[in-house]
Structures are given as structure tokens and as C-alpha cells.
N, C-alpha and C positions, 0 to 999 in steps of 0.2 A: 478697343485698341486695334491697329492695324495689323495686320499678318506678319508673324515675325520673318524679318530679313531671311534669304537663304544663307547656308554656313558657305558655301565657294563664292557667292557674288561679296560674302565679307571679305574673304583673303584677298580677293582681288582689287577690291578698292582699298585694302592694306597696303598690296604691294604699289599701286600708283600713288597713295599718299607717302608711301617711302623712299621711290625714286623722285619724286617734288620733293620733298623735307632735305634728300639726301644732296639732290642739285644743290640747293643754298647752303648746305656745312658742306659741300665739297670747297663750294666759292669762298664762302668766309675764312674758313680755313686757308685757302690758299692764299686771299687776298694780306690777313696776317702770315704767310709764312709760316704754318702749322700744317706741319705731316705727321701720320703715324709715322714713317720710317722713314729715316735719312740714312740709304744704305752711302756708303764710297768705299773705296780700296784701302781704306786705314780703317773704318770703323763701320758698325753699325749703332745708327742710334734710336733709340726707342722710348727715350724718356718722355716726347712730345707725344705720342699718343693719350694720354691723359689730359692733356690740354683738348685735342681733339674728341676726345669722349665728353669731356663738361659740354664742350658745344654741341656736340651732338643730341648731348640730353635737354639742354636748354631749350634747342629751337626744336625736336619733336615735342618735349613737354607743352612748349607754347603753344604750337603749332593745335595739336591737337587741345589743351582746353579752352583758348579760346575760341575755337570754332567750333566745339561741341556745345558750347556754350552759348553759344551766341544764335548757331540757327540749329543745333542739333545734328550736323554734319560737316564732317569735310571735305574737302572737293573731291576724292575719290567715294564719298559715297554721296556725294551730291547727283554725281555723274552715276552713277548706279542705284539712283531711284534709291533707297535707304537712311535712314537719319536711326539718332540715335535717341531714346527716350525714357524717364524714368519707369519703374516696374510696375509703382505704385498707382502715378496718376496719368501716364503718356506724354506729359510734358518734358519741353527741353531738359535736362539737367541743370543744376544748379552752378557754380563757380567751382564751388568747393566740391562737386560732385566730381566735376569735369578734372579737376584737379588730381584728384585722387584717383580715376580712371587712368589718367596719362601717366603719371607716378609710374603705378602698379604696372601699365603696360612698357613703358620707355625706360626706366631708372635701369631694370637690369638686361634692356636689350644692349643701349648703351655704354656699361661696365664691365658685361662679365659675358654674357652667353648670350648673343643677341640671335642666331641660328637657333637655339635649342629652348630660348625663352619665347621668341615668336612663336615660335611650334606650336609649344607646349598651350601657351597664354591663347594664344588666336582659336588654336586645336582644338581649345575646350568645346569651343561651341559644336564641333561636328557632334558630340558626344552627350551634351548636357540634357539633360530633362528637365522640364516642360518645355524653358526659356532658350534654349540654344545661347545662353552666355557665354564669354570667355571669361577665363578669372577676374582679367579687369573689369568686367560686366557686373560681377558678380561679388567684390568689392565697392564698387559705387553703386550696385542696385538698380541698374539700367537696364536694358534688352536693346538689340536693334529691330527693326520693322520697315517695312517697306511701307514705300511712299507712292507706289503704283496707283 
């Protein structure tokens, strides 16, 4: 198997896959007329942000397993030499692997603590032994590695 990924060249093609993911549910969002907040001088409303959260988790959930899926990266770590591969055999992940990867990384960025769940979730791998996994890693049973 290839050398595992570095833990800072991850976070970094994190955050470029987030500001790409983030561009398209800004537009969808907007294109439907869905804000988190609708402040004015009578009211504040906040009910749509739930609307804008399902989308948010739809398209990074897609976002990322189909392309983990398909070539074992996304374009921010395509663009940083890295993919993602199972533990086991080095190969891409599976559907259902990928799946379950973006779950476990997107569901609660999404929802509730999306600051303090990237941290934590992406964080892991500064800290992991052997595998430098994040939880979501470590959940579907993958490693990242470089593609150098």
C-alpha cells in the first residue's frame, strides 16, 4: 500500500472540497429561495434553515460517496495527490463503504455542530495510530494515502 496521506494536506483538501460543495447549496438554495435567516424589522425567521441543512447534507453526502467511489477521491484530494482506499486491500471503497464514510462525516456537520464535528471527525487523524484515520475512516475501514 502507498504511504499514508499527510493529516494537514487532508484538512486542506477538506476545506476546498467544502468551499466547492458549499458554492452549489449556496446557489440551490438561493435559486429555491431558501435561507437560513430571513431577518426584517418585524421578524426574524429561522424556520428555513432546516430546509437548508437537508440540502446541505444531500449534496456533501453525494458529493463525497460518489466520488470516493468511483475513483477514490475528490477533487480536493485529487488536486493533492491523495485518494482514499480500503484498509484491507487498497482498493477504492465500495458504495456502501463510501456511503457510510459521508454519513458519519456530513450528517452531523450538517445538523448540529458542523465547527466542532469537522474538528473533532477530520482531527482524528492528527492523533490516530498506526492509520492516521478520521472517525469516518474508521467507521468504513479506509485510510487515505498518497498518490505521489
Amino acid at each position: 500500500m502507498p504511504p499514508l496521506a499527510d493529516s494537514g494536506r487532508r484538512v486542506l483538501a477538506r476545506v476546498i472540497d467544502l468551499i466547492l460543495v458549499g458554492i452549489v447549496v449556496w446557489l440551490v438554495t438561493w435559486a429555491f429561495g431558501v435561507h437560513e435567516y430571513d431577518v426584517s424589522a418585524e421578524r426574524v425567521d429561522t424556520g428555513r434553515s432546516l430546509w437548508q441543512s437537508v440540502v446541505a447534507a444531500v449534496l456533501y453526502v453525494a458529493y463525497d460517496t460518489f466520488m470516493i467511489a468511483r475513483t477514490g477521491q475528490t477533487l480536493g484530494k485529487k488536486w493533492l495527490k491523495m485518494r482514499v482506499a480500503n484498509l484491507g486491500d487498497g482498493a477504492n471503497p465500495s458504495m456502501q463503504n463510501s456511503l457510510l464514510r459521508a454519513l458519519v462525516l456530513w450528517l452531523p456537520f450538517a445538523f448540529c455542530c458542523a465547527c466542532v464535528w469537522t474538528a473533532i471527525c477530520g482531527g482524528w487523524s492528527f492523533f490516530d495510530k498506526p492509520y492516521k484515520q478520521g472517525l469516518h475512516d474508521k467507521a468504513a475501514k479506509t485510510v487515505e494515502v498518497s498518490t505521489r
